[in-house]
N, C-alpha and C positions, 0 to 999 in steps of 0.2 A: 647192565651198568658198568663201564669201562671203571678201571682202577681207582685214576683221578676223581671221579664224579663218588664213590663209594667214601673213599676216605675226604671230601669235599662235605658228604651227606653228614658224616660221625662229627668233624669237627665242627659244621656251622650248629650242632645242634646238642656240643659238649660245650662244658664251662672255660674252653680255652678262651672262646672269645667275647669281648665285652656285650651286653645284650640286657632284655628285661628277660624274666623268667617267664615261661607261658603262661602262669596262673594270672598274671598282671596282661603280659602282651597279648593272648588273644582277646580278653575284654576292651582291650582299647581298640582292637581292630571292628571291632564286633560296632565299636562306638563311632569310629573313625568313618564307616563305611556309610554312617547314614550322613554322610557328604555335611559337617559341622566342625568346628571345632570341639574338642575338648577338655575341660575343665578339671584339673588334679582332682578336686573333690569329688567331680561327677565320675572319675575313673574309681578314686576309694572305695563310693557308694556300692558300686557294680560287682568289686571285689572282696567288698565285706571288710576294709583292711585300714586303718588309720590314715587321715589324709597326708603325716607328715610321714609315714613310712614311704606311703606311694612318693611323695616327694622327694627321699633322700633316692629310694630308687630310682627314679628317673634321673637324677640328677648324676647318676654314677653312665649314662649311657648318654657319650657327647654328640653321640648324631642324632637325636631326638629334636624336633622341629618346632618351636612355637611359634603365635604371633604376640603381635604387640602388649598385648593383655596377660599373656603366659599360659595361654591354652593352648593342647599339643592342638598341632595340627598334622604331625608327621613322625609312624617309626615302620619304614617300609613302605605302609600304604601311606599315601600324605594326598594333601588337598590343592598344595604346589606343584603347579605344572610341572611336569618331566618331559623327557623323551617318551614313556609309554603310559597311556590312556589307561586307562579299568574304568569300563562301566558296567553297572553291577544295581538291577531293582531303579534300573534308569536314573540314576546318581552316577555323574560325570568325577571322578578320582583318576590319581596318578599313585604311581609305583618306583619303587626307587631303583629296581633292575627288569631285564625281562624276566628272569625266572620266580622273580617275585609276582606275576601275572601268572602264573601257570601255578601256584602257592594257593594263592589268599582266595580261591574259589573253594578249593577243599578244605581251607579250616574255615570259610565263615558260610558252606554250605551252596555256594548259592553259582546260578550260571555265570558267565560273563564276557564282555566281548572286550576284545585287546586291539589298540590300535598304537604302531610303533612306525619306525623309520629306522632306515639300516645307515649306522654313522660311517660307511662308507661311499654308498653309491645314491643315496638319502631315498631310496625304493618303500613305498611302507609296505608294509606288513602288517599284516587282519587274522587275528584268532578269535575263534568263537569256541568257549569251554563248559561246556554242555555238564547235568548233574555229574558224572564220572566219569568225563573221558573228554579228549578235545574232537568237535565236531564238524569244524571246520579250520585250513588254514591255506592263505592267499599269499602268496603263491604258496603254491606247494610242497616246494623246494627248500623254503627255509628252513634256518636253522641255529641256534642259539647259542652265543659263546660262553667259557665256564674258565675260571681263573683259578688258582688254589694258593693264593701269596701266603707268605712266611708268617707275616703280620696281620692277624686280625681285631687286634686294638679298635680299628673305625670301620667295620665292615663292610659304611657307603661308599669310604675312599679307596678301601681297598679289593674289597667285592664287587661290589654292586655297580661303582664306575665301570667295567668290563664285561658287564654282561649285558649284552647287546640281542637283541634281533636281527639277522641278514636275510636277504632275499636268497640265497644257496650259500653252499660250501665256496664253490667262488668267488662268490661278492664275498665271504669274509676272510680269502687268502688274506687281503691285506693287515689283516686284524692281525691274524697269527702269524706275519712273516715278522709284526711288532714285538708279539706277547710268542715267544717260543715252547715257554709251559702251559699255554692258554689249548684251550680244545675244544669242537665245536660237537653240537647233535642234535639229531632232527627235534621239529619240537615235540612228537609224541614222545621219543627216549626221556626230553627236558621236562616233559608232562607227569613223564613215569617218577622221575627224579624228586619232583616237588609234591607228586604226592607219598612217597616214601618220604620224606620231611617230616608232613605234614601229618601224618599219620604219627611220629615221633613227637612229633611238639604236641598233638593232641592228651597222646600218653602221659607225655611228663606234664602237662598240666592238670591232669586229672590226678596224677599220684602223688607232685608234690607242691600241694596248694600254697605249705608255709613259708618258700622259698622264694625271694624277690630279688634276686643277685642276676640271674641271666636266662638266655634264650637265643633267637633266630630271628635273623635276619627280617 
């Protein structure tokens, strides 16, 4: 793991930036995933934890997604189309980055396949992320960019917008000739990446249940 992506790993999964805590956020993903919305109380029930706590929590985290009704439908994984696909137990989901696709396998267990488009040469890109390891990826070549901005206040506008999928390191010169502290890596390294994450957010939510102030991406 190069420099940037190590100290990228610490920060998105320390209290610098705005987030749910994982005792809340992997339950809503858990929730999220069986392709619904979800209802503040139905997230409470799951967490064991008052519905107006869960509420003041959420409501400290501005990139959180609802619909009409005010059921999330989105933190990370959402049900709103994106640039990248997650299907996962044949339930059609989207993601808020690519590296969020190469994440949300290892904390909610389970296979999945990733369908993206490279926002420069608009090539897609197909990964198939097998129990612990990714098992396939179209082309082969690809490789996924990584940001590490000043500000992490909004994660999605400041992370997650920039992390893309490319078909090679060449198709995302143009990326990085934009983003100068931006840097690119194959998707097994990005694989390695996210589950070194995820392995971390698993920890902290098993250690500190009573805690609803932050988390990851």
């Amino acid at each position: 793991m190069s420099g940037t992506a190590e100290e990228l790993t610490n920060r998105l999964n320390s209290a610098e930036r705005a987030g749910l805590q994982p005792a809340l956020w992997l339950p809503l993903m858990k929730l999220l995933a069986e392709g619904e919305p979800v209802a503040i109380a139905e997230l409470a029930a799951a967490t064991g934890r008052p519905t107006e706590d869960v509420r003041q929590a959420l409501a400290a985290v501005p990139d959180t997604e609802y619909d009409e009704d005010g059921r999330i439908v989105g933190q990370g994984l959402t049900l709103r189309a994106t640039r990248h696909r997650f299907s996962v137990d044949g339930v059609q989901l989207y993601t808020w980055c690519a590296l969020d696709t190469l994440l949300f396998p290892a904390l909610l267990d389970k296979t999945a396949v990733v369908e993206s488009v490279s926002p420069t040469s608009g090539t897609p890109v197909r990964v198939r992320i097998g129990a612990d390891a990714v098992a396939d990826v179209e082309p082969a070549t690809a490789v996924v960019s990584l940001v590490n901005p000043a500000d992490m206040s909004s994660v999605r506008s400041a992370f997650c917008n920039q992390v893309h999928f490319f078909a090679s390191a060449d198709d995302a010169q143009p990326w990085l000739d934009n983003h100068p502290g931006g840097e690119v890596l194959s998707v097994e390294d990005a694989y390695r990446l996210a589950v070194t994450m995820a392995t971390s957010m698993l920890e902290q939510g098993s250690a500190s249940p009573g805690d609803t102030s932050e988390g990851c991406c």
